[in-house]
Each structure stands twice: as structure tokens, then as C-alpha cells.
C-alpha positions as CSV (number, residue, x, y, z in Angstrom):
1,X,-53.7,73.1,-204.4
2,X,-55.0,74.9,-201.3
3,X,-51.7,75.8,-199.0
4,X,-53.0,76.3,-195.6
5,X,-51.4,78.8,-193.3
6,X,-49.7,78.1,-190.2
7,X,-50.8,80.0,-187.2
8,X,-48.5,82.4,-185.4
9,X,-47.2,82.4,-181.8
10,X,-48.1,85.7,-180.1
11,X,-45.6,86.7,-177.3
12,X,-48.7,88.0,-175.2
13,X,-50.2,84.2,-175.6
14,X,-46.8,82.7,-173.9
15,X,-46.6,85.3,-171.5
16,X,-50.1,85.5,-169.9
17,X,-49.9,82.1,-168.1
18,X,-46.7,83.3,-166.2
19,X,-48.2,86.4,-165.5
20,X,-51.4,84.4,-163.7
21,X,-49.1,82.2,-161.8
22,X,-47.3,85.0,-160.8
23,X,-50.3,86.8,-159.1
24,X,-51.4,83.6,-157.8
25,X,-48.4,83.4,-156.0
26,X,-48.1,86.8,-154.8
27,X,-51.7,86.1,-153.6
28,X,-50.7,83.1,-151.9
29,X,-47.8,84.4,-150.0
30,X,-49.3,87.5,-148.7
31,X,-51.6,85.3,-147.0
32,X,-48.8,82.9,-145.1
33,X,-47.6,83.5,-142.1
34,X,-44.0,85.2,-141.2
35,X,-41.9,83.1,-140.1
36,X,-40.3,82.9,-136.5
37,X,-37.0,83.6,-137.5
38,X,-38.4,87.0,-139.4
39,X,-40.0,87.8,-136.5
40,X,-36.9,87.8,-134.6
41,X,-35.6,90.4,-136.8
42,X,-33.6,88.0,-138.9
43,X,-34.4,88.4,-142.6
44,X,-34.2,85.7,-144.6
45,X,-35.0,86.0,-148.6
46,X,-37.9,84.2,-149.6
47,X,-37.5,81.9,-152.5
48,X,-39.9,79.6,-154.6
49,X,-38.2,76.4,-152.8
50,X,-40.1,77.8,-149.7
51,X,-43.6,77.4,-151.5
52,X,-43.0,73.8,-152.4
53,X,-40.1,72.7,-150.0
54,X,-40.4,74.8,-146.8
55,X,-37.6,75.2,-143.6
56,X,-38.6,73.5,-140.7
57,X,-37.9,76.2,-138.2
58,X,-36.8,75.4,-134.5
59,X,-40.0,74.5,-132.3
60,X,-40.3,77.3,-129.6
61,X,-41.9,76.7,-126.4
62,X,-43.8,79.5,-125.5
63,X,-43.4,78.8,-121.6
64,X,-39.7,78.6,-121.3
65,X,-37.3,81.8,-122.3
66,X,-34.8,81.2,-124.6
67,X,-31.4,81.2,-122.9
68,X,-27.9,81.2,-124.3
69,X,-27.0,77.2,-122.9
70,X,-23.0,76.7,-121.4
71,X,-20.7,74.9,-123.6
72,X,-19.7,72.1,-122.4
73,X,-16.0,71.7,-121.5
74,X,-14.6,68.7,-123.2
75,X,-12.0,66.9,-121.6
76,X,-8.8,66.2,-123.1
77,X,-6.4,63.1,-122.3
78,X,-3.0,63.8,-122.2
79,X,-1.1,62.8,-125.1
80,X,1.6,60.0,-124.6
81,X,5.0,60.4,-125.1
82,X,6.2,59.7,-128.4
83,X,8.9,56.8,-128.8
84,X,12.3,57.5,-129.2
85,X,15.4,55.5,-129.0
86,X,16.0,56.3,-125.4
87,X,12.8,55.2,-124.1
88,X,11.6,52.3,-126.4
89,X,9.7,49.5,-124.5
90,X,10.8,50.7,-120.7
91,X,8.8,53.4,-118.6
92,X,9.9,56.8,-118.0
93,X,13.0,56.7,-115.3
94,X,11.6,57.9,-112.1
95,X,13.3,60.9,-110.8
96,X,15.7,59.9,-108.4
97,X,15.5,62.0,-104.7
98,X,18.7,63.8,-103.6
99,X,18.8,64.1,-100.3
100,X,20.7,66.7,-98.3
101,X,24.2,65.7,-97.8
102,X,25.6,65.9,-94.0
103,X,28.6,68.9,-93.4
104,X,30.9,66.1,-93.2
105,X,30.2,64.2,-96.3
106,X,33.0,63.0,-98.4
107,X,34.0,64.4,-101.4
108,X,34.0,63.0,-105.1
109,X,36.2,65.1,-107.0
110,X,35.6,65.3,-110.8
111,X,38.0,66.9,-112.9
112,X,38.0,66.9,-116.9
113,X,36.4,68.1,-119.9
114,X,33.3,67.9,-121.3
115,X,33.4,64.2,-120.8
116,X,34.3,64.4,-117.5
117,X,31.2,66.6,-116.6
118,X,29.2,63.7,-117.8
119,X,30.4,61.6,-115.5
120,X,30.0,64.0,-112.9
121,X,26.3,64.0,-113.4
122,X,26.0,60.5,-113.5
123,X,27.8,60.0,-109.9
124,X,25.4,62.4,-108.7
125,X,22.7,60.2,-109.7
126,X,24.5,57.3,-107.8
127,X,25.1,58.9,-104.8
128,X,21.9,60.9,-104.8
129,X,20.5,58.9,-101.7
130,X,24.0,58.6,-100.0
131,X,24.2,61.9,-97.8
132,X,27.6,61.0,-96.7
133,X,28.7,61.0,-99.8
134,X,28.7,64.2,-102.2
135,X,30.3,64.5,-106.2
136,X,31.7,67.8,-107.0
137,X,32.5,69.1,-110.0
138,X,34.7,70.9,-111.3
139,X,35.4,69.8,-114.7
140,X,36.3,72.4,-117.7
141,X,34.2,71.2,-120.6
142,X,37.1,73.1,-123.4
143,X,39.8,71.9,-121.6
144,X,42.8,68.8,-122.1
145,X,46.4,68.1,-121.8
146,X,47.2,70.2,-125.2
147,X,46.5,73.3,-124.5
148,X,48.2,74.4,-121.7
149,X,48.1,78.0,-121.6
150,X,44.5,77.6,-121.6
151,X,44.0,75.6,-118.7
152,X,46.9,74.0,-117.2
153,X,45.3,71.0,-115.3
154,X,48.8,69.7,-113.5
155,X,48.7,73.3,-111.4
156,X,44.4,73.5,-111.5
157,X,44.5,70.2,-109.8
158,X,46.5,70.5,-106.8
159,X,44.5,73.5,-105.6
160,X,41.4,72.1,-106.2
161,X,42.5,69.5,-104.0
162,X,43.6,71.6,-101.1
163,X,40.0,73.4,-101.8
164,X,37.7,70.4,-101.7
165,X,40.0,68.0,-99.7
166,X,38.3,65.1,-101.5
167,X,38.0,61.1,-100.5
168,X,39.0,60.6,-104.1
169,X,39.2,62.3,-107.7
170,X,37.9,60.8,-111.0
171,X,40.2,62.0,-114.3
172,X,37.9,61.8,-117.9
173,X,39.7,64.3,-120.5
174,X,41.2,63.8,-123.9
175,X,38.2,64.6,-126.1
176,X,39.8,67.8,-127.5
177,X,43.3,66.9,-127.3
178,X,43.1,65.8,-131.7
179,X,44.9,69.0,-132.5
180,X,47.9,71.0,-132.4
181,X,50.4,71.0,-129.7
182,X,53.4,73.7,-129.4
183,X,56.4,71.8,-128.4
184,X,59.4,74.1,-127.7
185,X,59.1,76.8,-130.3
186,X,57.2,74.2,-132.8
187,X,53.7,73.2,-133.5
188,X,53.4,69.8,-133.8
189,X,50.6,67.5,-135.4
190,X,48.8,65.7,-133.6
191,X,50.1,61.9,-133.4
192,X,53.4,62.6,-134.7
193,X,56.4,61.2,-132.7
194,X,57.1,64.5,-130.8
195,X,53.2,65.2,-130.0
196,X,52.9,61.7,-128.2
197,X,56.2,61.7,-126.5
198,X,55.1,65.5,-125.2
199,X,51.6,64.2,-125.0
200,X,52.7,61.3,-122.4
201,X,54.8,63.5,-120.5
202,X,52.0,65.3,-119.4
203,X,49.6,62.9,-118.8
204,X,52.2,61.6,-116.4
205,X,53.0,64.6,-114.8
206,X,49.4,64.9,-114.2
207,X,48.8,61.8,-112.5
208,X,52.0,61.8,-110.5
209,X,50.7,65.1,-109.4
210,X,48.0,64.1,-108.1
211,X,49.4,61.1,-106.4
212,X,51.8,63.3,-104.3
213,X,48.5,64.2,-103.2
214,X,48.1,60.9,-101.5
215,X,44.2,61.4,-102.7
216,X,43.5,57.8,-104.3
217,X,42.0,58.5,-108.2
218,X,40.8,57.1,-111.1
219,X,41.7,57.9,-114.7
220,X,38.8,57.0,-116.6
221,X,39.3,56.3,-120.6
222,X,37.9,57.2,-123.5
223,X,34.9,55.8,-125.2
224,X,34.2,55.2,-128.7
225,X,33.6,58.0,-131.1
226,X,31.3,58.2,-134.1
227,X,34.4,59.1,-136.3
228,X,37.0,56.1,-137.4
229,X,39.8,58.1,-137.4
230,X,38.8,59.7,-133.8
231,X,38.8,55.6,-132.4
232,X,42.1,55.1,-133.7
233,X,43.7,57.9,-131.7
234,X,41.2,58.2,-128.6
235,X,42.4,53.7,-128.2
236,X,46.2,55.5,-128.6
237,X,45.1,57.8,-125.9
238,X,43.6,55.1,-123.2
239,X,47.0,53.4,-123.5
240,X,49.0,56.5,-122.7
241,X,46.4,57.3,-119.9
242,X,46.8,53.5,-118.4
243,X,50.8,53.3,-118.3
244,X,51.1,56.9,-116.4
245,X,47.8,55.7,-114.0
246,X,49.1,52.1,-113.6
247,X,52.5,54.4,-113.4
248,X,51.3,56.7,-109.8
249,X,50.4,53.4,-108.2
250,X,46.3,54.0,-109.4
251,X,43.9,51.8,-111.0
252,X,42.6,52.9,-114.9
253,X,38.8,52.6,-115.8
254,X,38.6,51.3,-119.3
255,X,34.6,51.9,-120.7
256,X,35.1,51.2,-124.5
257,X,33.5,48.3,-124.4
258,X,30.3,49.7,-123.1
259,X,29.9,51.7,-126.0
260,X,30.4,49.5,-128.8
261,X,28.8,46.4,-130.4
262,X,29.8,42.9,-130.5
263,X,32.3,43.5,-133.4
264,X,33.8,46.7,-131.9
265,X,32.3,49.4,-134.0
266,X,30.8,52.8,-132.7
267,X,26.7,52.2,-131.4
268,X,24.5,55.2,-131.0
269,X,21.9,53.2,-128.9
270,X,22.8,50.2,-126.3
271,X,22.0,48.5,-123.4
272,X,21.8,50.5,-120.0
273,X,22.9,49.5,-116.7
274,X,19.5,47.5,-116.4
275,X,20.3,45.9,-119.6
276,X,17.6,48.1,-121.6
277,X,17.8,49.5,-124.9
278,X,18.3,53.3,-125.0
279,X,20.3,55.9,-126.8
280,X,23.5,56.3,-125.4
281,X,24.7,59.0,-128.0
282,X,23.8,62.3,-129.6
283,X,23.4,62.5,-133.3
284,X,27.3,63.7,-133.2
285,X,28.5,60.6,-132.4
286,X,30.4,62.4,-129.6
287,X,28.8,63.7,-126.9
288,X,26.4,61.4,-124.5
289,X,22.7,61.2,-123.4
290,X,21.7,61.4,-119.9
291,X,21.6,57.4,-120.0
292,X,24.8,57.0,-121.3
293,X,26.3,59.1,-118.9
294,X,24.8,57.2,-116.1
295,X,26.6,54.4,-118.1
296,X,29.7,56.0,-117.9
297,X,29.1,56.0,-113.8
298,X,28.7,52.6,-113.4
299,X,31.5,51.7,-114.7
300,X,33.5,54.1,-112.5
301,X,31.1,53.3,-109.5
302,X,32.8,49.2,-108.4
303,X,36.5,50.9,-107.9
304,X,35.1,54.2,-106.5
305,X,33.4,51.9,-104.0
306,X,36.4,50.6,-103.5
307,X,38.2,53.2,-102.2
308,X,35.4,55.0,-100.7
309,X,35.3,52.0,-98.8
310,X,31.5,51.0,-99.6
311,X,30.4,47.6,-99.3
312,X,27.8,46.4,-101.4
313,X,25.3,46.3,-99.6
314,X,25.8,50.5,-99.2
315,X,27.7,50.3,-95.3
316,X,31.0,51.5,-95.3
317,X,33.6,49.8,-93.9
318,X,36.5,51.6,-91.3
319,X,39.8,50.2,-91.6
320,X,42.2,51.2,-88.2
321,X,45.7,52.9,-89.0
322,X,46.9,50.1,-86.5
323,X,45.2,47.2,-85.2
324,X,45.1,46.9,-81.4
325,X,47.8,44.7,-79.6
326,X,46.7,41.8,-77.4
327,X,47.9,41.5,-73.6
328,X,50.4,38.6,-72.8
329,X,47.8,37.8,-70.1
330,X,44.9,37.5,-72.4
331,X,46.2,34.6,-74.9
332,X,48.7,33.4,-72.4
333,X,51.8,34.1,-75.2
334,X,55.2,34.7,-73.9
335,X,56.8,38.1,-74.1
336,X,59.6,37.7,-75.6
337,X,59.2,35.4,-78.2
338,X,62.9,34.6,-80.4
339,X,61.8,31.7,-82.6
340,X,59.3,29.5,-83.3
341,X,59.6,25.6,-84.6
342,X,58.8,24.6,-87.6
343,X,55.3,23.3,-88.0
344,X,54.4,21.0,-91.2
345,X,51.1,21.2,-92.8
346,X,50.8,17.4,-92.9
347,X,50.7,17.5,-88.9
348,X,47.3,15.6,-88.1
349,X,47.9,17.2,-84.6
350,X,46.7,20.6,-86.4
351,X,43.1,19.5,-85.8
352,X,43.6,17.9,-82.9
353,X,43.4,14.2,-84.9
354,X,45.7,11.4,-85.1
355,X,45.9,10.6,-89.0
356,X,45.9,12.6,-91.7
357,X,42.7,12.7,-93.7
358,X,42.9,10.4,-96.8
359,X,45.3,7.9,-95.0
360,X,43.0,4.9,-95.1
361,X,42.6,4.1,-98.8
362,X,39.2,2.5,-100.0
363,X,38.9,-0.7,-101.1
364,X,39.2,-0.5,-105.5
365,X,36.1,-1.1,-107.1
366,X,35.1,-1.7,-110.4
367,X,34.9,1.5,-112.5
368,X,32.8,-0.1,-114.6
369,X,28.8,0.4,-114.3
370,X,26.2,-2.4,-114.2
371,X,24.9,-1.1,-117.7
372,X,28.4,-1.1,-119.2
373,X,29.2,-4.6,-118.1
374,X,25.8,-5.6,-119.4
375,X,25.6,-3.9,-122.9
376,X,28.8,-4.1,-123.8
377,X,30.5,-7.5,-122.1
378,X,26.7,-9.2,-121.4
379,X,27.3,-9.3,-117.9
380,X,24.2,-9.2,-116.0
381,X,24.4,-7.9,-112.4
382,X,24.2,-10.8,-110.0
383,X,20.6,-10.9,-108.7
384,X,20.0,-10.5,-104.8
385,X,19.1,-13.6,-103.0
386,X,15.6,-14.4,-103.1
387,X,14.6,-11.9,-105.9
388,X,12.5,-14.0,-108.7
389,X,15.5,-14.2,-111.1
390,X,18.3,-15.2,-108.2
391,X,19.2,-18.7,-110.3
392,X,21.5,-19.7,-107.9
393,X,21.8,-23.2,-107.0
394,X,21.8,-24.2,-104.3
395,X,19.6,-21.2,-103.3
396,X,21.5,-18.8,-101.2
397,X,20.3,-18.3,-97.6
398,X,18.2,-15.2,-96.8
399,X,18.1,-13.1,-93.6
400,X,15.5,-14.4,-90.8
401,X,12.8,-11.2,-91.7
402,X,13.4,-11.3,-95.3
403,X,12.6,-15.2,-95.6
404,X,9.8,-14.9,-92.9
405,X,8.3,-12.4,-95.0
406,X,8.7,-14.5,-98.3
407,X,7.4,-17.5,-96.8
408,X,4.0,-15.5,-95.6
409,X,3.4,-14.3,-98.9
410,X,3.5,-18.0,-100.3
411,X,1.2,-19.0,-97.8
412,X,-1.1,-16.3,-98.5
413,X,-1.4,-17.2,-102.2
């Protein structure tokens, strides 16, 4: 048996095709022309994808120069404010104008701690319009009834008052009086029996101070805290701070009730004065946001109206030291006058009348109504005469129009 031989594969048999295309290729691409972006001096390498799949370059009008076109500006919208607790469904408060206050304005004196300034700032937003009417302040925001020999408010408070000579002073303080307090030649803790008798003693010396005065005040209380334990004792503080107000002959401004919820506990966020929900607190549970001390204001603002003597309606109102004294001529009163007689308020003769009013009685009538009588004693109402179910026999008589007019309108049918 013949075995036949198998031919062989010669490498220069594979590689002589390539070689062709190769110069083919070459060939082919010598002949193209450059591209525009080579004749710009931009080299680009030149690849086999560019024989079969080739860049469309960027069509260049020969008549119009190439020029380096502005960017155009792109316009931005402002970004909206992002929604916190403080301004959640309401606009943004419109800033309120102050207006420059006359030489003789009155004077809002605010005295306290850190608290206190608060307040401050919120009257100044109430009376911000009222140029007879300016809030100073001249609170101490480390300051309190404790410590003493830092800042000894009984003394402070009298000379600020002969400084400012106010219309009236507002009291807030008590936020850092939970510590220490040297009584005699011990330190006692706060709450105990000898801190709250020492404690009470000066909150009344304060407020009698400032009643010698004879500047009308208000003591305005404490609010609730973030901290249980700080309630507790700031609610043991309002009641010392009311007896020694109430004490001096003033009037005590109680805001806890603004600053809790219906069952009493401590609320970060609340309503406003516009009844609006915003965030009346700080994260610490102790200090306030600018709405709550506007809060804080209003409560404050009815009784310092009061003795501002501010109506409503934003007049104020000037009561005489003494009212004026009529002539004898004038109402035609004697001089001397001893004694007068007697005058009963049942006189009729005190409006000029005869009989008193109420002194002819009505006639009784039936308290019972028509409908009563009927659905519960099936006693119809009696019928007037001549209506269609008037039964009545014989037939009661009827006015002269009334039975004119019935007869026509038998006639007519």
C-alpha cells in the first residue's frame, strides 16, 4: 500500500498575501488626501479603522474665518430655602422697620440674664414702629440672684434706674441660679431649706428695691426647660418670683404655658403669636429662637401696655394728677354742701317716669307650645275663623274685608 505524502506549509506561502496587502495599502494611502485636522498641525495617528470606517471631520467654510465663539452665560435660579422647623409652611418674616425714636421717648428697661436679653430683643421688635417708645437693655446674660459678688442686681438696679429714668422695667432671671449659694460662711445646695429661704430674701429685696423706685415693673417667669429636673425647680422659682412681685404692689408675667404642650411637657417647636408652627427652642432645650423670643414679648407686651398707658388701637392715653373742679355757677351746685338725702334705687323718679319698670305684670300664658299640646295631649290649635278647617258651629263671624274677600273668591269660582 502506496502512503501518500502530505504537503508542507511554507512560512513564505502564508506570509506573501500580507505582504501584498500591505503594499497595496501603503499604495492606497499615499494617494489620500491629509486630512484638515493634519493640516492644522494637529497629528492624529492613522489607523486601519480610517481605511474602512473614516472620521467625519468638521465641514469648513472657506468664506468665513474661524473664530473662537462666546460662551454663553447660563443663568442660575436661586435656590430656595431649605425647610426647617422654624419656617415650615409660612413665608419668610418680613423684616420689620425701626424707626428713629424721638429725644423724648420713653424708656423700656430690661434687666436680667440671658433670658432677659431675649426678651429685650423681642420688645424691640414690638416697639420697632413706636418712636415714642424705645427698649433698652441692659441685661447681664451670666448673671442671677446667687451669685452676688458677681453681679449684685439689688445695687445694679437702682443706678440703672437713675441712668435711664425708665416708664417701666421688665425682670427675667433665674436661668443660672441651679447652683451653689454661700449663706453666711456656708455653701448651700441648691433647693435645700436654707438656699430657698436665702434665695427668697433676695428676690424680695430685689423687687422691693425697685418699687421704692416708684418705676412700675414686671417680673417675668420662667419658661419650661428641656431638663425634668430643671422644670421642677424653675416652677419652685416662678412661685418665689410671684409672692415678692405680688409682694411690692406689681403684677407677675407667668409664660409657661406658652412653652409647653397640652399635657405640660417641654416642646421644642410651637405655635407663634400668629398661631404658626415654628421652633421656639435651640437643640439645648434652654435657650430660645428668635421666634420664641418674640413669644416671650407678647406675653409681656398686654401689661406693659398697660402701664405704658397704650391703648390697643396704639394711642396712648394721659391720665391728669388731678381732675379739674367744676364752678358752682356752671352746674348750679351749692357751695357748701353738709349732706345729702338718701336716694333709693327703686325711685321711678330716677328716669324721670312714674312706675318702676316691670310693675305691670303680663297676663300668664300657657307655657306649653302648639306642638306640645298636639303630640303629646292631641290638642289641635283652634283654627282661625274662616280658614278651611274652622269646624265651628255656628260659624264664627269674620271681619268686614276678610269675608268680603272670601265671598269674591266664591264667586269667582
Amino acid at each position: 500500500m502506496a502512503l501518500t505524502r502530505r504537503p508542507r506549509f511554507s512560512l513564505l506561502r502564508l506570509t506573501t498575501p500580507l505582504v501584498v496587502v500591505a503594499v497595496a495599502l501603503t499604495a492606497i494611502s499615499s494617494t489620500m488626501p491629509t486630512p484638515a485636522v493634519a493640516q492644522e498641525g494637529i497629528l492624529r495617528k492613522w489607523s486601519l479603522r480610517d481605511l474602512f470606517m473614516p472620521r467625519r471631520e468638521p465641514r469648513v467654510d472657506p468664506f468665513i474665518m474661524d473664530e473662537p465663539q462666546p460662551r454663553k452665560k447660563i443663568r442660575k435660579t436661586p435656590r430656595k430655602p431649605k425647610a426647617t422647623a422654624g419656617n415650615v409652611g409660612r413665608a419668610a418674616d418680613p423684616a420689620v422697620p425701626v424707626v428713629e425714636k424721638l429725644p423724648d421717648a420713653r424708656v423700656v428697661l430690661v434687666i436680667g440674664d440671658f433670658l432677659g436679653g431675649g426678651i429685650a430683643e423681642g420688645l424691640g421688635t414690638v416697639f420697632a414702629e413706636n418712636a415714642k417708645i424705645r427698649v433698652v437693655d441692659k441685661t447681664n446674660g451670666s448673671s442671677g440672684l446667687v451669685r452676688e459678688d458677681y453681679y449684685n442686681w439689688p445695687e445694679k438696679a437702682k443706678a440703672l434706674i437713675e441712668q435711664e429714668k425708665p416708664a417701666a422695667v421688665i425682670i427675667m432671671m433665674g436661668s443660672n441660679d441651679r447652683q451653689q449659694m454661700r449663706v453666711a460662711d456656708t455653701r448651700e445646695p441648691p433647693m435645700s431649706t436654707a438656699w430657698t429661704k436665702e434665695y427668697t430674701g433676695r428676690a424680695e429685696k430685689l423687687a422691693k428695691a425697685i418699687a421704692e423706685t416708684k418705676v412700675p415693673f414686671l417680673w417675668v417667669g420662667m419658661p419650661a426647660f428641656k431638663s425634668s429636673k430643671m422644670n421642677t425647680d424653675m416652677l419652685a422659682f416662678n412661685d418665689i418670683y410671684r409672692a415678692a412681685t405680688e409682694a411690692a404692689g406689681s403684677e407677675f408675667v407667668d409664660v409657661w404655658d406658652g412653652f409647653v404642650d397640652e399635657a405640660g411637657a417641654f416642646v421644642t417647636s410651637g405655635p407663634d403669636i400668629n398661631g404658626q408652627p415654628v421652633r421656639l427652642r435651640s437643640d439645648d432645650g434652654i435657650n430660645v429662637t428668635r421666634a420664641g423670643k418674640r413669644k416671650l414679648a407678647f406675653f409681656a407686651e398686654k401689661p406693659l401696655n398697660k402701664l405704658l398707658g397704650i391703648t390697643p388701637q396704639g394711642t396712648e392715653t394721659v391720665v391728669p394728677a388731678s381732675l379739674p373742679q367744676a364752678t358752682p355757677g356752671e352746674l348750679n351746685v351749692p357751695v357748701n354742701i353738709d349732706r345729702t338725702v338718701p336716694v333709693s334705687l327703686s325711685d321711678p323718679e330716677l328716669d324721670g317716669g312714674t312706675e318702676l319698670l316691670g310693675g305691670q305684670t303680663a297676663a300668664k300664658t300657657d307655657p306649653r307650645s302648639p306642638g306640645e299640646k298636639l303630640a303629646v295631649q292631641g290638642i289641635a290649635p283652634t283654627a282661625p275663623a274662616g280658614r278651611i278647617d274652622d269646624f265651628s258651629w255656628p260659624p264664627k263671624p269674620l271681619p268686614a274685608a276678610q269675608g268680603t274677600e272670601t265671598t269674591t273668591a266664591i264667586i269667582r269660582r
